[in-house]
N, C-alpha and C positions, 0 to 999 in steps of 0.2 A: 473537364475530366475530373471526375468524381478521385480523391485522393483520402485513405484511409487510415485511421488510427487505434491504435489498440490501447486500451485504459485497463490497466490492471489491478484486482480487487488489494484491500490491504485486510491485514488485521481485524477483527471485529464483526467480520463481515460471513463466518463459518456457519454453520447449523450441520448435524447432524441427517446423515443422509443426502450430501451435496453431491450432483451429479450421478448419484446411483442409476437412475434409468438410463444416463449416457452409459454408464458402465457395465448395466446389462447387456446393451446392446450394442456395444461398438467394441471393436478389439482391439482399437491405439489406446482407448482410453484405459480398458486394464491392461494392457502391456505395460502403459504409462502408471499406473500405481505398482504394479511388480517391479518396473527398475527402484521406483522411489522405495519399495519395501527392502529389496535387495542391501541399498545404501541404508537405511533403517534400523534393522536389525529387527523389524516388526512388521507386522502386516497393517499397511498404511489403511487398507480398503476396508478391514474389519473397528479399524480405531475411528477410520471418516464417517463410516456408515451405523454405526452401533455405540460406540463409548463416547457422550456426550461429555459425562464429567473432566473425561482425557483430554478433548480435544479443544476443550476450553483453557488448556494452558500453553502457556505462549510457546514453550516448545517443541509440542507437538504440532498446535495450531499454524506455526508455520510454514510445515513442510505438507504439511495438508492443505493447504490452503493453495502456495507454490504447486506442489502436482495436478491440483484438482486446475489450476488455469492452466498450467501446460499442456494436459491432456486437450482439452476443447483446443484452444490454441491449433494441436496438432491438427486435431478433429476437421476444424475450420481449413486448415491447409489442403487436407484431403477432398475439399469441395472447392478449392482452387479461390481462396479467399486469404487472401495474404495483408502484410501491414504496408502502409507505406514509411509509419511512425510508432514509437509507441513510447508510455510512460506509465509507470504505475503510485500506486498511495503508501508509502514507508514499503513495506515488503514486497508489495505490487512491485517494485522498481527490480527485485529480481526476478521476477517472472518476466517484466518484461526485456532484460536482459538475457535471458535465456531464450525468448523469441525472438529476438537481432543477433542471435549466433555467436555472442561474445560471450555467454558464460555457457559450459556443459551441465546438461540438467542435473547429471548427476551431481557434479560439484558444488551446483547450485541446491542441492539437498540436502547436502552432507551441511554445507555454510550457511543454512539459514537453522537448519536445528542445533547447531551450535549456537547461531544470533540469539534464537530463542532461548537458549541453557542462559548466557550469558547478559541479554534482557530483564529474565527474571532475577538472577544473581544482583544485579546491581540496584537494582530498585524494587524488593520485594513486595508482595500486595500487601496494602496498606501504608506505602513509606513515602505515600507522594497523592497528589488528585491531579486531575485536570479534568476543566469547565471550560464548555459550552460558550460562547461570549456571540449576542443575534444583534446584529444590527449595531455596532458603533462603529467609529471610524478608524481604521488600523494603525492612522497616528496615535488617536487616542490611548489604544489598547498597549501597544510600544511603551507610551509613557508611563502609564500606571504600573505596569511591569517593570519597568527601568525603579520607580518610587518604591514600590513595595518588593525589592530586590534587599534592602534593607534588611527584612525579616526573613532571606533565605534565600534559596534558590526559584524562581518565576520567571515563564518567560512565553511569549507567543510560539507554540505547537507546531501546528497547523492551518492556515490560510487556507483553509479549506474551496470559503466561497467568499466571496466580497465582504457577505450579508454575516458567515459565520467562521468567527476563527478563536481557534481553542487556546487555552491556557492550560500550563501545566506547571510541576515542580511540588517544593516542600508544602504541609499542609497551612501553616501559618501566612509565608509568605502568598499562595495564591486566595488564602481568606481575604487577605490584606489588599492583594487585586482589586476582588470583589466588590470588597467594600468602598472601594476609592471609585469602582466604576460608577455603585448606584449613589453616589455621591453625587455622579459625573452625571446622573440623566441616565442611564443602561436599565433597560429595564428586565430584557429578558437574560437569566443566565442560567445554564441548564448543567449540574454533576455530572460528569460522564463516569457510565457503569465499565470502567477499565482495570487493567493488572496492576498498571503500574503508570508513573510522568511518562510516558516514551517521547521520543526528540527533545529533552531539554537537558541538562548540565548535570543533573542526575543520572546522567546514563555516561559519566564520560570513562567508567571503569568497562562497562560490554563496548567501548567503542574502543579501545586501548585493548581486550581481548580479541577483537574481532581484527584492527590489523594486523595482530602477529597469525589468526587464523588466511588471513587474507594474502600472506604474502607464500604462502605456499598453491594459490588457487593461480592458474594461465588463462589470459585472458586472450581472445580472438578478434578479430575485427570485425566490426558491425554491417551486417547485412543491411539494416536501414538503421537512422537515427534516433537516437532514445534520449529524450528527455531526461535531465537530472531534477529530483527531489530538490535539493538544497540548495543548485544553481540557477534553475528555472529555464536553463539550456541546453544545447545539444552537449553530450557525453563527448571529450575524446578517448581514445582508449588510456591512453596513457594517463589519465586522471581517474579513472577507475576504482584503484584501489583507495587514492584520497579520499572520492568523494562518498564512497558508500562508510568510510573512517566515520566520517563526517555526520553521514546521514542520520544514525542511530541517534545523534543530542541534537541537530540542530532542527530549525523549524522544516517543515515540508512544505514549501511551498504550491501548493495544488494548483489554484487559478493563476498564478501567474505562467503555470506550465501549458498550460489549456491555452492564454493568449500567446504565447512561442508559437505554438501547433499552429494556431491559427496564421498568425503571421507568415508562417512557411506553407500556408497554403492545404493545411487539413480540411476536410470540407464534411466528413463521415466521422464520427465515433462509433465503436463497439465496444463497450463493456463488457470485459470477460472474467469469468471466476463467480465466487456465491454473490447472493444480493445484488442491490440495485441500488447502493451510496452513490458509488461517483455518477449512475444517472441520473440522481437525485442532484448532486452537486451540479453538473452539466445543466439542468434548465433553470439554477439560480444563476449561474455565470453566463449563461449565453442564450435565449429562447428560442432563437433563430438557428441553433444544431441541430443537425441530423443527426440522434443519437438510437444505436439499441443494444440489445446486451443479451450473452448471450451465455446462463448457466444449468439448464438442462433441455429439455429432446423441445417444449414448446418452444421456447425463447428461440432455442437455435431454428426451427420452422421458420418464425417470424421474421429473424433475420436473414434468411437464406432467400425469400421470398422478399425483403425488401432489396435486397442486393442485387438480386440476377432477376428480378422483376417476374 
């Protein structure tokens, strides 16, 4: 019995004019950007599809990003394609929260363009980096992080994929990483073209504003199981509020979320939302996944045709 999972895009992952031809041609999907403009105050459809320099900031980029998988999501549903799991990358995890039935999309619109207001407030561009780290061993990277903690705030990001996991924080302290890793043997390390640290201890002011926004939001009970970013296991509700507290400083754990799924029996990935990161990530962590993805009218072809055969 073929058992399915939904991966949700995070951050990073936008470009201008995402899902537009869904959105010419299906009516959940602009339904699904008019509720989000409604909660908006702005016309979500004209900012995703037109105003690239907009939507390149973290504020708006979120709720753009959020709508654009919920629509498909919906879309998927209407072809009788449902989850049996799901998990997303740093903001992916409300998306996918909002396709397990626990959070309302709206709510879920309103609370991530707030996360975004309050992301960029606490770590403005420029007041932090984070790098790329290919191929060392995640003891390794722990420790040189724990060493050069010294010179400020650093620390592991995202665990992306075995093979690649990020660093992030002050700009001294992760030079100071850096330099301790090619010290260590590390060969490849890659800048990443980002706003700001996101998950690291630099962000613990948008995480201190996001639970006082967070205690006004009701949460409902999970249709199916959702993976947590930070714990690398099943959500309960009542941890909810904690752990998305949580989630904005602390590392995200990706691949260790991927081996949960598996463990509980996921046997199918779909990647929903712009890009193709996390299926990029899925055939470093696992080659032997069924993986597809599915962000405008071909992709969704391809997967509707690998699914109902």
């Amino acid at each position: 019995m073929m058992k399915t999972a939904f991966l949700f895009a995070g951050q990073g992952a936008q470009y201008v004019g995402m899902a537009h031809d869904l959105y010419e041609q299906e009516e959940i999907v602009r339904h699904t950007f008019l509720e989000a403009s409604e909660v908006l105050g702005y016309d979500l459809a004209e900012l995703v599809f037109q105003e690239e320099e907009k939507l390149g900031l973290t504020e708006y980029t979120q709720p753009a990003i959020l709508t654009t998988s919920t629509a498909i999501t919906r879309l998927l549903a209407t072809q009788g394609i449902q989850a049996d799991m799901a998990a997303g990358l740093s903001l992916g995890e409300y998306s996918a929260l909002v396709a397990s039935g626990a959070l309302a999309f709206k709510e879920a619109v309103a609370l991530v363009a707030k996360r975004g207001k309050y992301m960029t407030e606490a770590a403005p561009a420029g007041s932090g980096k984070m790098v790329a780290i290919m191929n060392a061993e995640r003891s390794l990277i722990e420790e040189v992080c724990q060493k050069a903690s010294e010179y400020g705030i650093v620390s592991p990001a995202n665990y992306n994929t075995p093979q690649q996991i990020v660093i992030g924080g002050e700009v001294a302290a992760v030079d100071e990483a850096v330099k301790l890793l090619q010290e260590n043997g590390v060969k490849r390390m890659i800048p990443l073209n980002v706003s700001g640290p996101f998950h690291t201890a630099l962000l613990k002011g948008a995480s201190e504003k996001l639970a006082v926004a967070l205690e006004e939001v009701n949460f409902s009970d999970f249709a199916f199981p959702v993976i947590s970013n930070t714990t690398a296991e099943v959500f309960a509700k009542e941890e909810i509020k904690g752990l998305l507290t949580r989630q904005v400083m602390e590392s995200v754990r990706f691949y260790d979320s991927i081996e949960t799924m598996k463990t509980l029996g996921m046997t199918n990935f779909i990647e929903i939302g712009p890009g193709k990161v996390l299926s990029g990530f899925m055939k470093k962590i696992d080659k032997t996944i069924t993986g597809t993805r599915v962000e405008d009218r071909e992709t969704l072809s391809e997967t509707l045709a690998l699914i109902k055969g």
